[in-house]
CHARMM-style PDB file with segment names, atoms N, HN, CA, C and O in Angstrom:
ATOM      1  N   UNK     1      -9.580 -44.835  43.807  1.00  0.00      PROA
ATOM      2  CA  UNK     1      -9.848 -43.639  43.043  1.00  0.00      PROA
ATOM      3  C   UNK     1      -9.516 -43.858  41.569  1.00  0.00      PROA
ATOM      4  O   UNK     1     -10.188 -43.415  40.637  1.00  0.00      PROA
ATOM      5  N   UNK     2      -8.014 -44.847  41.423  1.00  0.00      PROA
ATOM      6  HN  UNK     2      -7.468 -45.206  42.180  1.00  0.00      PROA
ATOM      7  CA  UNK     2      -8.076 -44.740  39.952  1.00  0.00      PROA
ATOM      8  C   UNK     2      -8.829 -45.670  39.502  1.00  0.00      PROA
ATOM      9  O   UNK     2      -9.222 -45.208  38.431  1.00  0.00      PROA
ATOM     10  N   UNK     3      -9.277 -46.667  39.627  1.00  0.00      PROA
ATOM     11  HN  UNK     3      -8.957 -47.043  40.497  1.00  0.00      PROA
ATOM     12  CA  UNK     3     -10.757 -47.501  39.161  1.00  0.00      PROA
ATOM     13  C   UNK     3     -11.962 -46.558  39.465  1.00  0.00      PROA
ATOM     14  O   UNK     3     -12.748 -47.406  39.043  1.00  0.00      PROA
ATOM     15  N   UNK     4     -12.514 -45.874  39.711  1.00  0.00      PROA
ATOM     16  HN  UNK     4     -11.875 -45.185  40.053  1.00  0.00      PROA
ATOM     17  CA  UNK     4     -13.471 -45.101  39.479  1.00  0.00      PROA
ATOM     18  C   UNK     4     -12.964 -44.314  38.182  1.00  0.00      PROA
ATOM     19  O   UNK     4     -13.673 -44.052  37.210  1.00  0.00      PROA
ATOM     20  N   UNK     5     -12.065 -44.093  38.282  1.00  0.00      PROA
ATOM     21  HN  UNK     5     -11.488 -44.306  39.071  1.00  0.00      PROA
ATOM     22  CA  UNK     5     -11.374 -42.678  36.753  1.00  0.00      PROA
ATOM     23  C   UNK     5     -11.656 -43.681  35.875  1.00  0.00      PROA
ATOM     24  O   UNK     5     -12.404 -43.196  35.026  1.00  0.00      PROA
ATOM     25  N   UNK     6     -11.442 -44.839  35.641  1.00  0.00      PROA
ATOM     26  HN  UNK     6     -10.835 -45.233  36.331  1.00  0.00      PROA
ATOM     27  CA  UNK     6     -10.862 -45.708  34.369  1.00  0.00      PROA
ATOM     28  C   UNK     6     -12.434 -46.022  34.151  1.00  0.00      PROA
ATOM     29  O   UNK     6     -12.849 -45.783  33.017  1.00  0.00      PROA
ATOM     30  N   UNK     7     -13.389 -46.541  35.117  1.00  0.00      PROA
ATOM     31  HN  UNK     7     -13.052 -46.735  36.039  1.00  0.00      PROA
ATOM     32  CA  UNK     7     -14.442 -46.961  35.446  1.00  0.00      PROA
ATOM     33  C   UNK     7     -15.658 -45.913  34.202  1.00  0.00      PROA
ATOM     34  O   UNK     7     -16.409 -46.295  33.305  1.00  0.00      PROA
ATOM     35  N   UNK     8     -15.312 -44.446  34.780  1.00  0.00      PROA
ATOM     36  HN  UNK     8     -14.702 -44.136  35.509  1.00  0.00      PROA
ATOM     37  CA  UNK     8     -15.848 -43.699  34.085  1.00  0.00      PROA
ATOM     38  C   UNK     8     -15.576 -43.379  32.714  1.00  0.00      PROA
ATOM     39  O   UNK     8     -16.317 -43.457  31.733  1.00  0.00      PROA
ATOM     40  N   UNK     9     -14.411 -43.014  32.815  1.00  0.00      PROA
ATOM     41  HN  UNK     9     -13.810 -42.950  33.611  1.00  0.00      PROA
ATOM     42  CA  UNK     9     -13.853 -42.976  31.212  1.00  0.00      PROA
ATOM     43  C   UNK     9     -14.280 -44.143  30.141  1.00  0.00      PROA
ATOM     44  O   UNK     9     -14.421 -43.925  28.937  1.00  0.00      PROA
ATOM     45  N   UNK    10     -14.483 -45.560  30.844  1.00  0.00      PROA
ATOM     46  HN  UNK    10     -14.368 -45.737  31.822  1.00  0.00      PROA
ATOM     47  CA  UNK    10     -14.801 -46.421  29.907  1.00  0.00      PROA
ATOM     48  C   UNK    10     -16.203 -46.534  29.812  1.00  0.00      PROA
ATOM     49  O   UNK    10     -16.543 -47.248  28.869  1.00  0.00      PROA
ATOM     50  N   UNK    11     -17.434 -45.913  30.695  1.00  0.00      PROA
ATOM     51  HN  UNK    11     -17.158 -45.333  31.461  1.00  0.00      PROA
ATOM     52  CA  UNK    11     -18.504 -45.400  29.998  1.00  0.00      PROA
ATOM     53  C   UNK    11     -18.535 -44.062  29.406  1.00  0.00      PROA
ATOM     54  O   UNK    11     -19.537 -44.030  28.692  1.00  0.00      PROA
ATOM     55  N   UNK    12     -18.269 -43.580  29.386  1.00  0.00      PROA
ATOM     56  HN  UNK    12     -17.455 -43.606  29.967  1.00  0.00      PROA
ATOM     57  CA  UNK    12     -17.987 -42.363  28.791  1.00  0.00      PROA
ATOM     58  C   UNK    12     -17.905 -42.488  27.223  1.00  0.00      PROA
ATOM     59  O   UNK    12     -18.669 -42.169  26.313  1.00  0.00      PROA
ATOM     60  N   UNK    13     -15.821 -43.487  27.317  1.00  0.00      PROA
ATOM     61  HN  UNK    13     -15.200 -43.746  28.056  1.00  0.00      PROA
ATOM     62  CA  UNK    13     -16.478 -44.083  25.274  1.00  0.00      PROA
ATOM     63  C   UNK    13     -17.568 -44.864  25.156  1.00  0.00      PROA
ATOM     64  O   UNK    13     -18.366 -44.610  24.254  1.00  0.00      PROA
ATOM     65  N   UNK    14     -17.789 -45.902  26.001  1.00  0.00      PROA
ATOM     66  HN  UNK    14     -17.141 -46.108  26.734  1.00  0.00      PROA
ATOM     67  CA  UNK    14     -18.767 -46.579  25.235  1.00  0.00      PROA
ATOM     68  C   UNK    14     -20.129 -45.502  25.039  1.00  0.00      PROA
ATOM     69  O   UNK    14     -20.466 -45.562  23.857  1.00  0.00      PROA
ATOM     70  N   UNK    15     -21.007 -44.551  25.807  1.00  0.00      PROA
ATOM     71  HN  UNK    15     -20.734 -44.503  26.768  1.00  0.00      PROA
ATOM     72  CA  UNK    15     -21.641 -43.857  25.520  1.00  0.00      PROA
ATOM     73  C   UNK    15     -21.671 -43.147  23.971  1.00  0.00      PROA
ATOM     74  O   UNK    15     -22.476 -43.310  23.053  1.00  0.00      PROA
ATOM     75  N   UNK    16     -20.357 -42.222  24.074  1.00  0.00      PROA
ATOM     76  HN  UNK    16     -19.704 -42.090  24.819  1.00  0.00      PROA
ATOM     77  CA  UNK    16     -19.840 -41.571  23.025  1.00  0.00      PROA
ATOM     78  C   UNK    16     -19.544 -42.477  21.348  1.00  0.00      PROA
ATOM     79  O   UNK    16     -19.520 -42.072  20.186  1.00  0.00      PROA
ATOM     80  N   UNK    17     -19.356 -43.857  21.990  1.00  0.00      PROA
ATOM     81  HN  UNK    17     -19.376 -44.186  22.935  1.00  0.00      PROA
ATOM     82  CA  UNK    17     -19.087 -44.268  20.191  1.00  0.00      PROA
ATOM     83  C   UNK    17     -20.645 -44.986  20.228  1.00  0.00      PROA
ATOM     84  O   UNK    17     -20.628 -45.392  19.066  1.00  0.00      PROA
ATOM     85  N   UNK    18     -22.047 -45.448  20.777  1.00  0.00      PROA
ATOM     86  HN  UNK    18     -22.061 -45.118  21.721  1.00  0.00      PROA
ATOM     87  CA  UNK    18     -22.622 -45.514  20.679  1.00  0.00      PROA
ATOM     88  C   UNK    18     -23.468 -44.417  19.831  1.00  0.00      PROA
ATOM     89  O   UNK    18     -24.210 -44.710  18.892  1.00  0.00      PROA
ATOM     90  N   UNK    19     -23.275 -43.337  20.233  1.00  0.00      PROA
ATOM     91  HN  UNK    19     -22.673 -43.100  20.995  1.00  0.00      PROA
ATOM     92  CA  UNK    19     -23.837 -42.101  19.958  1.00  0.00      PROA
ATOM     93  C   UNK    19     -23.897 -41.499  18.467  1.00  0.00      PROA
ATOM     94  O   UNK    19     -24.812 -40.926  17.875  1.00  0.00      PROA
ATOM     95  N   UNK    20     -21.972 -41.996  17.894  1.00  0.00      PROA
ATOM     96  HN  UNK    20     -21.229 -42.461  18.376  1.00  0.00      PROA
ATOM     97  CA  UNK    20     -21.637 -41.098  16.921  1.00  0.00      PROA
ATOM     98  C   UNK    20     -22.640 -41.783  15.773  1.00  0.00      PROA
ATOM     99  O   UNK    20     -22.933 -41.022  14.851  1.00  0.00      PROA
ATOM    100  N   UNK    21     -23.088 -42.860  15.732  1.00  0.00      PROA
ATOM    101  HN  UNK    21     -22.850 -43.478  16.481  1.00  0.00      PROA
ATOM    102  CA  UNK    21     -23.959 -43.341  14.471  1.00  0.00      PROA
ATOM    103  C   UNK    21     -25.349 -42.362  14.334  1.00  0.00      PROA
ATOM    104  O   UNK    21     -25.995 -42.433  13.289  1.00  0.00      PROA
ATOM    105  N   UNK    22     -25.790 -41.441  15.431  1.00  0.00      PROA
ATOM    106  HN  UNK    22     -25.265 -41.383  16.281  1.00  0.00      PROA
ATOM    107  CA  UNK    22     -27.070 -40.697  15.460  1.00  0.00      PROA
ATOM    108  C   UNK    22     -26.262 -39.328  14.661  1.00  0.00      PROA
ATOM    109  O   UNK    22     -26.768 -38.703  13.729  1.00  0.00      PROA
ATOM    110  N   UNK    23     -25.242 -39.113  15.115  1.00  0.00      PROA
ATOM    111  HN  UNK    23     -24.831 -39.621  15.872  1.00  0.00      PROA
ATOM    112  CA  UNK    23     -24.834 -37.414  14.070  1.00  0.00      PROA
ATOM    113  C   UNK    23     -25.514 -37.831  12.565  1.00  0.00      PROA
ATOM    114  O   UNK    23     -26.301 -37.102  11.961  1.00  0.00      PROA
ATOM    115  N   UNK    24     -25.131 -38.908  12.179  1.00  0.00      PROA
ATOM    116  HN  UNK    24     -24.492 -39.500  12.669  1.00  0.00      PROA
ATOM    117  CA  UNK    24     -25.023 -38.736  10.814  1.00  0.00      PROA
ATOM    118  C   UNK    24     -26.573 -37.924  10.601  1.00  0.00      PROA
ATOM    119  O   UNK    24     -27.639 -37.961  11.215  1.00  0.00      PROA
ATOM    120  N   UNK    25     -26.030 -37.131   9.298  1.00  0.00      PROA
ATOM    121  HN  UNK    25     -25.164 -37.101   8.799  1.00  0.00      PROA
ATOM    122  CA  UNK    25     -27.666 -36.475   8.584  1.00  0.00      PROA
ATOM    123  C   UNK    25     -28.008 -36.908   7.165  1.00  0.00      PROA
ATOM    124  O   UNK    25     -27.206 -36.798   6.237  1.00  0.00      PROA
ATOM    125  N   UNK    26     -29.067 -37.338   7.056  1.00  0.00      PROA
ATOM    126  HN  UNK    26     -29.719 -37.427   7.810  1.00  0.00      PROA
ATOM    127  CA  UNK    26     -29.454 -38.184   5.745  1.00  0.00      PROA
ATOM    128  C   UNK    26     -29.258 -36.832   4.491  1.00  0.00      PROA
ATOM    129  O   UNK    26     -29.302 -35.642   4.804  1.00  0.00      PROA
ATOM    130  N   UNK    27     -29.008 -37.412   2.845  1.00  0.00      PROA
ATOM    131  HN  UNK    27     -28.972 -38.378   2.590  1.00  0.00      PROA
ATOM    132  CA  UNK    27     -28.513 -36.268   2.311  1.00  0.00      PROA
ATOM    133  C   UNK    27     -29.735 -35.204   2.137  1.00  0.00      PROA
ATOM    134  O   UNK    27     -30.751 -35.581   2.720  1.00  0.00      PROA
ATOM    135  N   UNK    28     -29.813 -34.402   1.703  1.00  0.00      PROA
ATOM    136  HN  UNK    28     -28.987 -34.096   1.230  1.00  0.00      PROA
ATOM    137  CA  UNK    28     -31.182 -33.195   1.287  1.00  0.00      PROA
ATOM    138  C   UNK    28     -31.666 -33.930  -0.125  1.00  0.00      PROA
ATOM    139  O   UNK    28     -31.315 -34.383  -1.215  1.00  0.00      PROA
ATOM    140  N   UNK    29     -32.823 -33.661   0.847  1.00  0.00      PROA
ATOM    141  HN  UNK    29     -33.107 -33.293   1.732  1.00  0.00      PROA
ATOM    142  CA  UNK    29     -33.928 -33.696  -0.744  1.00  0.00      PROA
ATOM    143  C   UNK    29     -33.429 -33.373  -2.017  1.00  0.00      PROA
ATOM    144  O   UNK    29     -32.537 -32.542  -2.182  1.00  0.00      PROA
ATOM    145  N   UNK    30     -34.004 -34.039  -2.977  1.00  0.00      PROA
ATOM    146  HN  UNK    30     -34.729 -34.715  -2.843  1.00  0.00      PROA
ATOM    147  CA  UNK    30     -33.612 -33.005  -4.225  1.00  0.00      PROA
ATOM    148  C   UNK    30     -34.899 -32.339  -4.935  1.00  0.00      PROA
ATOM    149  O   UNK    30     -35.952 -32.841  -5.328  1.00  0.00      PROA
ATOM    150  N   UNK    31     -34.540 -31.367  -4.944  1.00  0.00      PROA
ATOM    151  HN  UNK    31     -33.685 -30.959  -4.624  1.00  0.00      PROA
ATOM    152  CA  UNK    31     -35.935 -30.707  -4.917  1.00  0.00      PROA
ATOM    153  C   UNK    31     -35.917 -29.555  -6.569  1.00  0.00      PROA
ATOM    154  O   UNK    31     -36.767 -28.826  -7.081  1.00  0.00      PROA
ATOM    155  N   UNK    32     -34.393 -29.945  -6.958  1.00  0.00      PROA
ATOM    156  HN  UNK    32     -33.703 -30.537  -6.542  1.00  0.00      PROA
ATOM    157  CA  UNK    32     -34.617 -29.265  -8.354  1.00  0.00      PROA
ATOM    158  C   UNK    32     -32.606 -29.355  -8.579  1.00  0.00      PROA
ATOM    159  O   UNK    32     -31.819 -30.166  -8.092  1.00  0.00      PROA
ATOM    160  N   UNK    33     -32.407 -28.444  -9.283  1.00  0.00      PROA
ATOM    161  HN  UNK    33     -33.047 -27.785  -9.679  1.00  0.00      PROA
ATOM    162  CA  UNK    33     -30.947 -28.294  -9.152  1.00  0.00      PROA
ATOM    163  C   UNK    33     -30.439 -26.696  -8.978  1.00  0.00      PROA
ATOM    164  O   UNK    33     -29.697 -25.866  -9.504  1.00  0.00      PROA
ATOM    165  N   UNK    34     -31.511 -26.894  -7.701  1.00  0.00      PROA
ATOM    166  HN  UNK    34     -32.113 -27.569  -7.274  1.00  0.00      PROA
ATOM    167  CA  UNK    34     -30.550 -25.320  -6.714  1.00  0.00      PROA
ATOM    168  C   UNK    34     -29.190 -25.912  -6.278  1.00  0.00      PROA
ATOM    169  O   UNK    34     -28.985 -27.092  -5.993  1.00  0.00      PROA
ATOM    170  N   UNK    35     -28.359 -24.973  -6.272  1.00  0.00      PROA
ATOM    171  HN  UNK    35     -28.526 -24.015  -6.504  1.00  0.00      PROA
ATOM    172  CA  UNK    35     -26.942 -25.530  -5.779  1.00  0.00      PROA
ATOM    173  C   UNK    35     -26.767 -24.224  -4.588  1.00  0.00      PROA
ATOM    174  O   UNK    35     -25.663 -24.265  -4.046  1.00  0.00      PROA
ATOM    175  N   UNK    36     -27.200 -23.680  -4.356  1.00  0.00      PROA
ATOM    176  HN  UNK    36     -28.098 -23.648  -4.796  1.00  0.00      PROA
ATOM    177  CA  UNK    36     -27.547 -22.880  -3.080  1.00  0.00      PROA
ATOM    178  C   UNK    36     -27.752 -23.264  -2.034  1.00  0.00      PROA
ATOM    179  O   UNK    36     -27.276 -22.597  -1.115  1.00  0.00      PROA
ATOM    180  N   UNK    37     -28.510 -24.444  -1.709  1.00  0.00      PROA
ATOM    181  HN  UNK    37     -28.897 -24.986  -2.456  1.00  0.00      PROA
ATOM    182  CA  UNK    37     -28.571 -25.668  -0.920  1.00  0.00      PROA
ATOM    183  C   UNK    37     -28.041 -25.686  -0.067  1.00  0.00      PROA
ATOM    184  O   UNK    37     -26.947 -26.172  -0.356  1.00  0.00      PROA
ATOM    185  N   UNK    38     -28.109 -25.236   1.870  1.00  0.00      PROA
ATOM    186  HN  UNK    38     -28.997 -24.841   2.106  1.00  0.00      PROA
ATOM    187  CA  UNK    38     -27.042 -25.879   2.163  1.00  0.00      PROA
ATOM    188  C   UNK    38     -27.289 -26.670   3.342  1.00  0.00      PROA
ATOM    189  O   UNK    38     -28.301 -26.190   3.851  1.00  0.00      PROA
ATOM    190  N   UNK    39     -26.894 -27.601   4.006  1.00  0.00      PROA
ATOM    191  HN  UNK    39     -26.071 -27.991   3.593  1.00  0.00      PROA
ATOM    192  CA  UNK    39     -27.422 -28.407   5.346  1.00  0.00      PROA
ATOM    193  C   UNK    39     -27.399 -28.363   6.436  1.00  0.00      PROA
ATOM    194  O   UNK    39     -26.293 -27.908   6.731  1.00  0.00      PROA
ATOM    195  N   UNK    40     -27.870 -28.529   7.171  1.00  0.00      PROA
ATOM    196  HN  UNK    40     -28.768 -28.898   6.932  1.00  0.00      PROA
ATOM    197  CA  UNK    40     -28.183 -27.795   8.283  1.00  0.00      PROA
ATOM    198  C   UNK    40     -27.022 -27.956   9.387  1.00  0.00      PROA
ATOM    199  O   UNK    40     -26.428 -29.017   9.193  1.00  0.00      PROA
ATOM    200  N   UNK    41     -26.544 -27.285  10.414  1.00  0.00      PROA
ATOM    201  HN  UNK    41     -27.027 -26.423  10.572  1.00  0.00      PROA
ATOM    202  CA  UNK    41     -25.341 -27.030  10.872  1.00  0.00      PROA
ATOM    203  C   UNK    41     -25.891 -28.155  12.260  1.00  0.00      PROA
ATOM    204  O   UNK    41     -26.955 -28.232  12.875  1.00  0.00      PROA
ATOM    205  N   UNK    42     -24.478 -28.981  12.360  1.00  0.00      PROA
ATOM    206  HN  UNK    42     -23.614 -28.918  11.861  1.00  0.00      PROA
ATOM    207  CA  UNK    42     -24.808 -29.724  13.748  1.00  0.00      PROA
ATOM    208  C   UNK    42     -23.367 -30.108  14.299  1.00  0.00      PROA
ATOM    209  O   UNK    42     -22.420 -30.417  13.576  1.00  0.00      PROA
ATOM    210  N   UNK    43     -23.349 -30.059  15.313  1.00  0.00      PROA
ATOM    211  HN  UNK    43     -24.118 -29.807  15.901  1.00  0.00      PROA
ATOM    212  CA  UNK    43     -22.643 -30.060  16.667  1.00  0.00      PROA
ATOM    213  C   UNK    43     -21.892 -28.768  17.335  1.00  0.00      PROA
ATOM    214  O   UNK    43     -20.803 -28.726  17.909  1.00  0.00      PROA
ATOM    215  N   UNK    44     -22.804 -27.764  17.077  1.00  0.00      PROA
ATOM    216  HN  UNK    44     -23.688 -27.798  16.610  1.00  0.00      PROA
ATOM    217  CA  UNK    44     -22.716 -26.752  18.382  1.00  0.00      PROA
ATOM    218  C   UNK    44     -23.171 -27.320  19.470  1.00  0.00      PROA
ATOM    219  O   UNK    44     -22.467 -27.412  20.476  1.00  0.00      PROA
ATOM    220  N   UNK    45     -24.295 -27.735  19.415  1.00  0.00      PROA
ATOM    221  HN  UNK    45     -24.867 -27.660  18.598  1.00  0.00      PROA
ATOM    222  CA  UNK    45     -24.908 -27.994  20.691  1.00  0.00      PROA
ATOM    223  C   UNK    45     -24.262 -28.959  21.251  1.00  0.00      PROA
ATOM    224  O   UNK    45     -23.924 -28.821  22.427  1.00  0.00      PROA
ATOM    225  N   UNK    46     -24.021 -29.864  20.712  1.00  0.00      PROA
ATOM    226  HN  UNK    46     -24.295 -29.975  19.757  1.00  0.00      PROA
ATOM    227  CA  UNK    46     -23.214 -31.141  21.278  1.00  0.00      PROA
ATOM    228  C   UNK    46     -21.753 -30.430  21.877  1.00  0.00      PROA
ATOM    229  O   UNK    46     -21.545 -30.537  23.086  1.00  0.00      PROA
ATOM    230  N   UNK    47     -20.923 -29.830  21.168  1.00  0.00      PROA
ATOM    231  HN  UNK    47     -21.092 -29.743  20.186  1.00  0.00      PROA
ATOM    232  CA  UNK    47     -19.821 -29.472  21.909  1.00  0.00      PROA
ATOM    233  C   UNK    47     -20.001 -28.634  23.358  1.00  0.00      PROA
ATOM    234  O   UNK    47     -19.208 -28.585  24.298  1.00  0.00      PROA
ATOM    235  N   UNK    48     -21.256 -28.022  23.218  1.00  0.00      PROA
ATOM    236  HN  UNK    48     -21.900 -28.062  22.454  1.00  0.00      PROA
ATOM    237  CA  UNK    48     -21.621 -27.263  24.328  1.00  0.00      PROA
ATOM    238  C   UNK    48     -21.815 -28.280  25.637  1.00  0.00      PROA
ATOM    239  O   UNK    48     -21.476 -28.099  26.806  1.00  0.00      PROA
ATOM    240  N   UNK    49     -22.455 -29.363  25.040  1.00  0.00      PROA
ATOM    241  HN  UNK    49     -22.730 -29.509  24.090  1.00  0.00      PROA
ATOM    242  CA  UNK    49     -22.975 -30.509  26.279  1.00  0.00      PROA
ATOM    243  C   UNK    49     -21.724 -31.243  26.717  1.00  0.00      PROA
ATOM    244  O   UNK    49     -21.520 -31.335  27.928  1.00  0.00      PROA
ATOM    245  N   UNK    50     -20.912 -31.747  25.911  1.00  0.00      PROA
ATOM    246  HN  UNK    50     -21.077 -31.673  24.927  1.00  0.00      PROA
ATOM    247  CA  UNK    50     -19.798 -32.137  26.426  1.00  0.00      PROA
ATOM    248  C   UNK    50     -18.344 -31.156  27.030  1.00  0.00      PROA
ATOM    249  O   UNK    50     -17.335 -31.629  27.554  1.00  0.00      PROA
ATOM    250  N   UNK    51     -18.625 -29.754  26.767  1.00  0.00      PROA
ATOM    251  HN  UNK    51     -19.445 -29.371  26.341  1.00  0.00      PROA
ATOM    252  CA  UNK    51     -18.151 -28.931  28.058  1.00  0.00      PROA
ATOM    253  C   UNK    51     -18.505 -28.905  29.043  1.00  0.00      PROA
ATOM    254  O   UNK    51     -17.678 -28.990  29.951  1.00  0.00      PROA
ATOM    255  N   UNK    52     -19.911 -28.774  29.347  1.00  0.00      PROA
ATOM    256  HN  UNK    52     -20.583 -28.705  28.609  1.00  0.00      PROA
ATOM    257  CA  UNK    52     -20.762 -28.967  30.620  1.00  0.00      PROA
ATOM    258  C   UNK    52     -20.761 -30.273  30.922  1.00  0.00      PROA
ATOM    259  O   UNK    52     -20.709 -30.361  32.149  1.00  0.00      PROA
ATOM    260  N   UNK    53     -20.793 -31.370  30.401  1.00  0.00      PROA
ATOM    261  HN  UNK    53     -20.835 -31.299  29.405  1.00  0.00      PROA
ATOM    262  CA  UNK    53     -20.367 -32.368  31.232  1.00  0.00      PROA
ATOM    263  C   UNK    53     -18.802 -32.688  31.394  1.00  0.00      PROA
ATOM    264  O   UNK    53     -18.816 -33.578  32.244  1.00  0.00      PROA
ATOM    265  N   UNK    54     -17.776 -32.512  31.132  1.00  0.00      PROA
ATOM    266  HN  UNK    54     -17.765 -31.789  30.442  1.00  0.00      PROA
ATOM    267  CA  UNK    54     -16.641 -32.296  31.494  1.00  0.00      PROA
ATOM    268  C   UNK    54     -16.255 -31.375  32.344  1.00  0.00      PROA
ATOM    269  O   UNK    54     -15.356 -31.787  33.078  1.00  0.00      PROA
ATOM    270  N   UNK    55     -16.610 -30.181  32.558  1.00  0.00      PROA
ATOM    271  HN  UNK    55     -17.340 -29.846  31.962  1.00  0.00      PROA
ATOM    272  CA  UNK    55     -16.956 -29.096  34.003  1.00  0.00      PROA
ATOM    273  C   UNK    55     -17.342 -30.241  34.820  1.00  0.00      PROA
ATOM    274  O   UNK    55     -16.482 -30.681  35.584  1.00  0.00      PROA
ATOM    275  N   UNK    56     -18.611 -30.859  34.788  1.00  0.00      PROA
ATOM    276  HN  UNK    56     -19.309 -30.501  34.167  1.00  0.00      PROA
ATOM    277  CA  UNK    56     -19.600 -31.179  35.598  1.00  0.00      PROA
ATOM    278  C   UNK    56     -18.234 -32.421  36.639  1.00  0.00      PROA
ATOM    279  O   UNK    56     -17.672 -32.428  37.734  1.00  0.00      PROA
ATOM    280  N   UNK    57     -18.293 -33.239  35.440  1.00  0.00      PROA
ATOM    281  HN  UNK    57     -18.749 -33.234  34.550  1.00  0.00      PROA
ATOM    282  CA  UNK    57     -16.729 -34.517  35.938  1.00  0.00      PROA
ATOM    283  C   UNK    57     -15.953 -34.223  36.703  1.00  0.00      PROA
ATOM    284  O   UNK    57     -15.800 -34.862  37.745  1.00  0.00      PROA
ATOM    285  N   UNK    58     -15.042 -32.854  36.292  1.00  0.00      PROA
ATOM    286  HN  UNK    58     -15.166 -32.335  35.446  1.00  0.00      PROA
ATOM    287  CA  UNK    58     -14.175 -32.522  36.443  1.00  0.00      PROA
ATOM    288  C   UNK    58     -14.501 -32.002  38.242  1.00  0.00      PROA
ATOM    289  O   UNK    58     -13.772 -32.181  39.217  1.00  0.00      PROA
ATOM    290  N   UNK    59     -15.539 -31.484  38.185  1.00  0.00      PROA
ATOM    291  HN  UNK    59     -16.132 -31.339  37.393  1.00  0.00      PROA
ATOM    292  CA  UNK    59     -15.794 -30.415  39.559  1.00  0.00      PROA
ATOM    293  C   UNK    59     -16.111 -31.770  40.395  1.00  0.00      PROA
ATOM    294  O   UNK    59     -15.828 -31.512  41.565  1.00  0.00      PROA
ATOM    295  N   UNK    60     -16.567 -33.068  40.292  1.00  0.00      PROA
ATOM    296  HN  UNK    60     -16.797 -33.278  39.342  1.00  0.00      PROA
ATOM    297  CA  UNK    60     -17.167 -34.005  40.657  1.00  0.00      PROA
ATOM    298  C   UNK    60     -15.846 -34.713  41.384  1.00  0.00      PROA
ATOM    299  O   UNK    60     -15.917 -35.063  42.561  1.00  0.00      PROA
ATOM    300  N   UNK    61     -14.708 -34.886  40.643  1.00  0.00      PROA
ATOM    301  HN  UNK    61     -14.650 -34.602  39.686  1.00  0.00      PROA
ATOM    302  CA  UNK    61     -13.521 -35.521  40.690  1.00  0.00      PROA
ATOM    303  C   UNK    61     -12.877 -34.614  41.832  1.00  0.00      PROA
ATOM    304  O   UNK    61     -12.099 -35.005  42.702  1.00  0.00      PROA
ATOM    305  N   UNK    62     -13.117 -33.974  41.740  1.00  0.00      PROA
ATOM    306  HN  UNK    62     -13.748 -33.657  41.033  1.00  0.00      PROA
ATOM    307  CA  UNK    62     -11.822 -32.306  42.895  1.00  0.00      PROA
ATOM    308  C   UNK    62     -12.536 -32.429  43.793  1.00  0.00      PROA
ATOM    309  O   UNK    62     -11.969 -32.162  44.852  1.00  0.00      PROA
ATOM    310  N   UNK    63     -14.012 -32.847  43.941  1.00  0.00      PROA
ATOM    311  HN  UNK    63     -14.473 -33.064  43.080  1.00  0.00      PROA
ATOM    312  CA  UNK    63     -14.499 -32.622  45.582  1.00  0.00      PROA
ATOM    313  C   UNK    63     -14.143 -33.907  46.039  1.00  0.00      PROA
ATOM    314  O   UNK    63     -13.798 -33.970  47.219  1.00  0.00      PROA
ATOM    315  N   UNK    64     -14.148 -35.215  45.203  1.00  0.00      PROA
ATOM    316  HN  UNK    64     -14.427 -35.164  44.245  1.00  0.00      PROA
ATOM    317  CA  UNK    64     -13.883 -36.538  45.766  1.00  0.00      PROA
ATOM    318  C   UNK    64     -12.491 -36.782  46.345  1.00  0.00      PROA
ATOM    319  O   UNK    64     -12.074 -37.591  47.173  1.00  0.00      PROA
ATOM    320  N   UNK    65     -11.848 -35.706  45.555  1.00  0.00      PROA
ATOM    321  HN  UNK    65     -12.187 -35.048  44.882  1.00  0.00      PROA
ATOM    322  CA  UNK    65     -10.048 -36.016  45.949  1.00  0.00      PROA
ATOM    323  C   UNK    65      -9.881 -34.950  47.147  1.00  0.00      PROA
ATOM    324  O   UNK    65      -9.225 -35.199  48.159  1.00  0.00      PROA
ATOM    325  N   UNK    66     -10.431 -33.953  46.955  1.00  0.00      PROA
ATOM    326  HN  UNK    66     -10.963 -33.752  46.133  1.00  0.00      PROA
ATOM    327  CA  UNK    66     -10.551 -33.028  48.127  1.00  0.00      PROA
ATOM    328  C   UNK    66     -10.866 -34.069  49.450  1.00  0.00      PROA
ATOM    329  O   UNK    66     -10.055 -34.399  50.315  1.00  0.00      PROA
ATOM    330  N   UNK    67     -12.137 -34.435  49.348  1.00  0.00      PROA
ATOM    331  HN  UNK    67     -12.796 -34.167  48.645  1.00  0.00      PROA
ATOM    332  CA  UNK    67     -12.566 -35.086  50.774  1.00  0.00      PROA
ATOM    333  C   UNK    67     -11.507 -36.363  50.848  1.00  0.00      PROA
ATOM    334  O   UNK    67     -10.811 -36.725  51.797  1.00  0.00      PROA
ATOM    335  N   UNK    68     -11.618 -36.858  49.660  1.00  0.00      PROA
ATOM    336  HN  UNK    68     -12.184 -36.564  48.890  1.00  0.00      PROA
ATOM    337  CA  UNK    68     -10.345 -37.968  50.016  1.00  0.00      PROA
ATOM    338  C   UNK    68      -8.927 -37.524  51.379  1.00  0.00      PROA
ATOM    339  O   UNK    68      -8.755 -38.029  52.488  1.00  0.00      PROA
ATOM    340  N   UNK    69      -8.394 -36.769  50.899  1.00  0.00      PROA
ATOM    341  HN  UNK    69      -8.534 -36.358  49.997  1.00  0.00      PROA
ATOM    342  CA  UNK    69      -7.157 -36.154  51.036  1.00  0.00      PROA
ATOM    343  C   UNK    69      -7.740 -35.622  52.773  1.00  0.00      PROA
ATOM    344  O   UNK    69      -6.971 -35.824  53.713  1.00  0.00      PROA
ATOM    345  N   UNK    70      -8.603 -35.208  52.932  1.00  0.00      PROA
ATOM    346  HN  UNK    70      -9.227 -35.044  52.168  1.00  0.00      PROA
ATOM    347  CA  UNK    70      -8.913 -34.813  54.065  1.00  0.00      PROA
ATOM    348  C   UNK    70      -9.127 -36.387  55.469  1.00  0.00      PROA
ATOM    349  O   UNK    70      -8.998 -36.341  56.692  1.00  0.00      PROA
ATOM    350  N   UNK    71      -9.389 -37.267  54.790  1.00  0.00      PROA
ATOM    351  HN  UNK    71      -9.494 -37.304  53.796  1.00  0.00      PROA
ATOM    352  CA  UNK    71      -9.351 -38.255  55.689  1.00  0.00      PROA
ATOM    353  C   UNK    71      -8.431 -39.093  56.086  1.00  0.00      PROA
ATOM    354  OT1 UNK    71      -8.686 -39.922  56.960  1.00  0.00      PROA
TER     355      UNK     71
END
């Protein structure tokens, strides 16, 4: 069981630091000297996905230790 935990967790970072090079956002146009300007908002959604997949883990892990424990 704990090599499956460690197993996962270590795709998990490698996924996650693969990933962080796509957040970046290239700077805004310049399109005059509005300073009103502002850029566009990112990682709601992402924090949302990595709750739901941490639920998802988490609920995944409790049925495995559940049935574990039962045998």
């Amino acid at each position: 069981m704990i090599k499956y935990i460690i197993r996962s967790l270590f795709a998990i970072l490698v996924v996650l630091s693969l990933s962080l090079s796509a957040i970046a956002q290239p700077p805004p146009p310049d399109y005059g000297e509005e300073e009103d300007q502002q850029p566009a908002p990112i990682g709601s959604g992402m924090v949302i996905l990595l709750a739901m997949g941490t639920a998802y883990a988490a609920k995944k892990v409790y049925k495995a230790r559940k049935k574990e424990l039962r045998e």
